[in-house]
N, C-alpha and C positions, 0 to 999 in steps of 0.2 A: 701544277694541279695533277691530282694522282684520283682516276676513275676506276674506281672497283664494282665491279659487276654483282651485286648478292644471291650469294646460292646461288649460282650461272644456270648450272646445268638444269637443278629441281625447279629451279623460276621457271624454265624453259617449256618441260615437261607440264606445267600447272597450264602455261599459255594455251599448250593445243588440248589440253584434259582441266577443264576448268573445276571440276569437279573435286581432285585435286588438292585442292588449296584448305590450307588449315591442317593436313594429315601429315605423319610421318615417310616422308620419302626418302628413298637410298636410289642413289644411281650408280653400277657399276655392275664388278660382273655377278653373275647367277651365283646366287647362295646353297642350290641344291640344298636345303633344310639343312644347312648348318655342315655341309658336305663341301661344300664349291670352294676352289680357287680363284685365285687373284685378291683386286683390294674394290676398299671404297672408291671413288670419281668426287663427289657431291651426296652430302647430305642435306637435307631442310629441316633448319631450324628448328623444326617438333621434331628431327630424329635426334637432335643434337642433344637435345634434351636425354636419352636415354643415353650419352657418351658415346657416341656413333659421328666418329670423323672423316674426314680424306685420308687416304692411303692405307686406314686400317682393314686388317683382314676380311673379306667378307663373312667368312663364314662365324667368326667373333661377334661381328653386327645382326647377325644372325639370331644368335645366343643373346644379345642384349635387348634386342626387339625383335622378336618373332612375328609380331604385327604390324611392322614398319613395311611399307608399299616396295616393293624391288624393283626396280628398274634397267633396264639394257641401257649401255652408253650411245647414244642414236648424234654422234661427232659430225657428222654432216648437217644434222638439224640444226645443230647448235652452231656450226659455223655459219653457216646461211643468216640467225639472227644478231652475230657478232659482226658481220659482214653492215649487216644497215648501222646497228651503235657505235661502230668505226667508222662509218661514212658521216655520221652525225657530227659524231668529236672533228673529223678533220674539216667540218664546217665552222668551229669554232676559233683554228688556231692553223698557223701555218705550218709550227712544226707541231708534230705528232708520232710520237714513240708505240708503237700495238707493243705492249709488253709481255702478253698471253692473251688467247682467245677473250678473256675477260675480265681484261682493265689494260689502262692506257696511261701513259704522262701526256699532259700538256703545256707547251712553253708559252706561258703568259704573262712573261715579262715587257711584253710591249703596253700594257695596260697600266704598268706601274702604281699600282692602286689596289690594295686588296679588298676595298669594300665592292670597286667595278668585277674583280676577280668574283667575288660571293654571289654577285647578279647574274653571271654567267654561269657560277656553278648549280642556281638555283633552274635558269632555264633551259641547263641542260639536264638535270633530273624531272623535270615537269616532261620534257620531250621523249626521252626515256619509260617515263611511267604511261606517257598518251602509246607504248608499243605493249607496254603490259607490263615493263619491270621495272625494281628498282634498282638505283643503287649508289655506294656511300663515296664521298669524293674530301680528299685530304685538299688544301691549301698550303705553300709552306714556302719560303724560299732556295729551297731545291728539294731536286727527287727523293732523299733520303726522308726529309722531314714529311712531303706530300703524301709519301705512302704511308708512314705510323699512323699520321694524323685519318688518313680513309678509312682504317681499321679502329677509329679510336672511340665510332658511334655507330658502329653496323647492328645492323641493318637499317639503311636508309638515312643515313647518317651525312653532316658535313661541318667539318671541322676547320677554324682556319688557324694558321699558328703562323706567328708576324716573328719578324726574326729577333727581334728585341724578348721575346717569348718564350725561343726556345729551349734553353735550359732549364727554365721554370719547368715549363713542357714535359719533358726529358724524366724529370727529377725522379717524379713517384713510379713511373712505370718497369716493367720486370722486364729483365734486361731479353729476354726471348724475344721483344716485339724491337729490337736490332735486327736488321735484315742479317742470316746468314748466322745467328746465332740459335743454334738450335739443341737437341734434348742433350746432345752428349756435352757441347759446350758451356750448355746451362749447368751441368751440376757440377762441372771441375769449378765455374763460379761461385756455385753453392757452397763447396766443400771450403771453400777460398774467404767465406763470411758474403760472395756477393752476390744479392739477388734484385736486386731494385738498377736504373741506371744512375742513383745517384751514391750508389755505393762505387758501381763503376767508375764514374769522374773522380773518385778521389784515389784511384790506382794509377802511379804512373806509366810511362810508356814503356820503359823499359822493360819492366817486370811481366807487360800483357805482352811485347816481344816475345821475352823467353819461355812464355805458358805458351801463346799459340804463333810464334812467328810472324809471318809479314801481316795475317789477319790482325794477330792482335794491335799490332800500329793501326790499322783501319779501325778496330774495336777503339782504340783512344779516340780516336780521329770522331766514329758516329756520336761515342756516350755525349759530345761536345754538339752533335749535331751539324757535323762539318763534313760536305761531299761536294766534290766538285763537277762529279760526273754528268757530263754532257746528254740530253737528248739525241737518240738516236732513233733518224727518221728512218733509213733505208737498216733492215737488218738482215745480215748475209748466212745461213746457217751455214756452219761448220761441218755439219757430218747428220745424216741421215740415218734411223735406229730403228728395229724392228725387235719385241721380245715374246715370247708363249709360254704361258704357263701350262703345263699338261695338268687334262683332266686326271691323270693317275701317273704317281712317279714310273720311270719305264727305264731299263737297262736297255731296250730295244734299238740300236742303229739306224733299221731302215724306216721306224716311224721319226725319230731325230730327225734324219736326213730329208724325209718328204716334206718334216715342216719347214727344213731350209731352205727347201726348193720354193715352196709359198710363197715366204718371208725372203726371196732374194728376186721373185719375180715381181713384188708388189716395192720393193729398193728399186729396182730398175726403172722402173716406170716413173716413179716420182724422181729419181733424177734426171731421167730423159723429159719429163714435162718441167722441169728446170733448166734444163738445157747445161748439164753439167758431168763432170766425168770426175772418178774418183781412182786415188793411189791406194789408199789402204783399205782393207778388209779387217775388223776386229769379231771372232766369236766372244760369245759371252756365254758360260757354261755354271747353273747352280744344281748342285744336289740335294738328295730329299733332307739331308741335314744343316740346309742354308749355305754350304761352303759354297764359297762363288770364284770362276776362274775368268780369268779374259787371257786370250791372247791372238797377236794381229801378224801381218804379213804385207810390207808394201812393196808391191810391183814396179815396175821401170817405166812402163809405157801408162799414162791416163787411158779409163776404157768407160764405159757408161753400160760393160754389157753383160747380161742377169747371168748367162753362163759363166765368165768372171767371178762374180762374186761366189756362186752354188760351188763350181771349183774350190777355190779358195777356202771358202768356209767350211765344207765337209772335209778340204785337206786336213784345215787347222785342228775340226773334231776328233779325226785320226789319234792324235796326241795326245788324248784320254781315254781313249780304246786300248782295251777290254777295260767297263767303266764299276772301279771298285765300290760306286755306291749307284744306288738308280737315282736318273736324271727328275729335276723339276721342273729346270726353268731352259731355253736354248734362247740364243738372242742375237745378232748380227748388225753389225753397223758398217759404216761405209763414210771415210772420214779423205782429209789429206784432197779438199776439193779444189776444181778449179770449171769455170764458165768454158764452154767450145768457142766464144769468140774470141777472148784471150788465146787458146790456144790454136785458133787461125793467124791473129795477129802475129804473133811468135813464129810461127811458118814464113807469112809472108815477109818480119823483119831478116830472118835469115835468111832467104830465098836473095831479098838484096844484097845485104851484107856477103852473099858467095858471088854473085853475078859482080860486085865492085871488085872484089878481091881478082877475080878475074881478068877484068878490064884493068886492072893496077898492076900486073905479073907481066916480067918483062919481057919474056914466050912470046905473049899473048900482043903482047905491043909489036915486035918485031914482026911476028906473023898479018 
């Protein structure tokens, strides 16, 4: 079972602004009349209606509804009410995957029955709407299918798709709603005659190898409806990211650098409330004409400390100094991780392993 949250954020927003409800809201950053940087967060549904979606420019959404309600991204509210519909879900089921702040999988194969599966998806949307929101829940015999099928009736929507189904399923829909197939891979399809996924099932695999590599064996593998991917309850993040957009492109170094110093004091802290130490440091560098740089540096020793990274990262900056276009975008990440108890473990397995070696050296025995 695959729970999708609708409109997360703007739901969220209507809860504590009841008033609210029925208008066109954007969540993200400040539009400045059509000035501002950054993107969308969340639109509702009356914004979507004027072509105002996630990720798109603000200040575009701007120009497209000038009367659409604007809103600041307020991530701690919204985790606070993702915090109780996770605790809901994992009322339901034993395992339970958080997939993003808002939606979940759930393994409800012990149930074996998809009409018992439909009673629970029903009474977990009734409990959901008793908080003030909706939202639309796929059925399917695994996560690939669970999630098309969530998005197949949104808002408020629930879809079930029995595995004897899903190729029917499958058939009529545009192959975009394949996880992972997106605007750029859609039109090499297009240009290719395919836009449906049942134009895809009739491509073999060889041929979606050589267009996109190991995805396209996976592209064979979805159009079919075929995933084997397991529920994953416990998820361990890889690398921790911080990015800013400046309010004005800037050649400037020492405002660059103050903001690395923010953005490596606010890294610190959330891996030190993780209890984790990091190898690599990545900058992430775009200029006002979109070009975008990365580049990283990993150290010897694991370190968890904000000086570390501010180091590191304004070293890396260096390496585009004097900056032949003015800056956009600065960004920092913090990858190549590992837990501080592992790394006591590891102490104290070599601590033994020198103390045996020790007691085993034939010095040490004679003496």
């Amino acid at each position: 079972m695959h729970v999708d949250m609708d409109s997360f954020f703007t739901s969220c927003e209507i809860l504590r602004k009841p008033e609210l409800k029925g208008k066109p809201i954007v969540v993200g950053a400040d539009p400045k009349e059509g000035k501002g940087r950054g993107v969308v967060s969340t639109a509702s549904y009356e914004a979507r209606k004027y072509g105002i979606y996630s990720g798109m420019p603000i200040s575009i959404a701007y120009k497209k509804c000038k009367n659409c309600i604007f809103l600041p991204v307020d991530y701690e509210y919204y985790l606070k009410i993702s915090k109780k519909i996770m605790e809901l879900l994992k009322s339901k089921t034993d395992r339970l995957e958080v997939a993003s702040i808002d939606e979940a999988y759930l393994d409800m194969s012990t149930l074996k029955d998809y009409e018992k599966a439909k009673e629970v998806a029903n009474q977990i949307k009734k409990e959901i709407a008793e908080i003030g929101l909706t939202c639309s829940i796929g059925i399917g015999p695994n996560k690939l299918i669970a999630k098309i099928a969530s998005d197949f009736q949104k808002p408020n929507g629930l879809t079930v798709v029995k595995e004897e189904d899903v190729i029917e399923f499958l058939k009529p829909l545009e192959v975009k709603k394949i996880p992972g197939i997106g605007p750029k891979t859609s039109e090499i399809l297009k240009q290719n005659g395919i836009e449906t996924i049942s134009d895809l099932q009739k491509v073999n695999k060889n041929t979606l190898r050589e267009w996109f590599g190991k995805f396209g064996e996976e592209m064979y593998n979805f159009a079919r409806g075929i995933d084997d991917s397991e529920i994953i309850t416990k998820y361990e993040a890889k690398s921790f990211s911080r990015e800013n957009t400046f309010e004005k492109d800037t050649y400037s170094i020492k405002i660059i650098e103050e903001v690395i110093d923010i953005i490596s004091k606010e890294l610190a802290k959330e891996i030190q409330n993780e209890s984790k130490r990091f190898k690599t440091v990545t900058l992430k560098i775009r200029f006002k004409d979109f070009e975008t740089h990365t580049s990283s540096l990993t150290i010897t020793k694991f370190s968890n400390s904000e000086e570390n990274i501010k180091e590191i990262a304004k070293m890396l900056l260096r390496k585009f100094y004097p900056f032949e276009k003015p800056v956009r975008l600065i960004g920092v990440k913090i990858s190549n991780l590992i837990h501080e108890n592992k790394i006591e473990k590891e102490k104290s397995e070599k601590g033994v392993k020198k103390i045996t070696e020790y007691l085993e050296d034939e010095e040490t025995k004679k003496l």
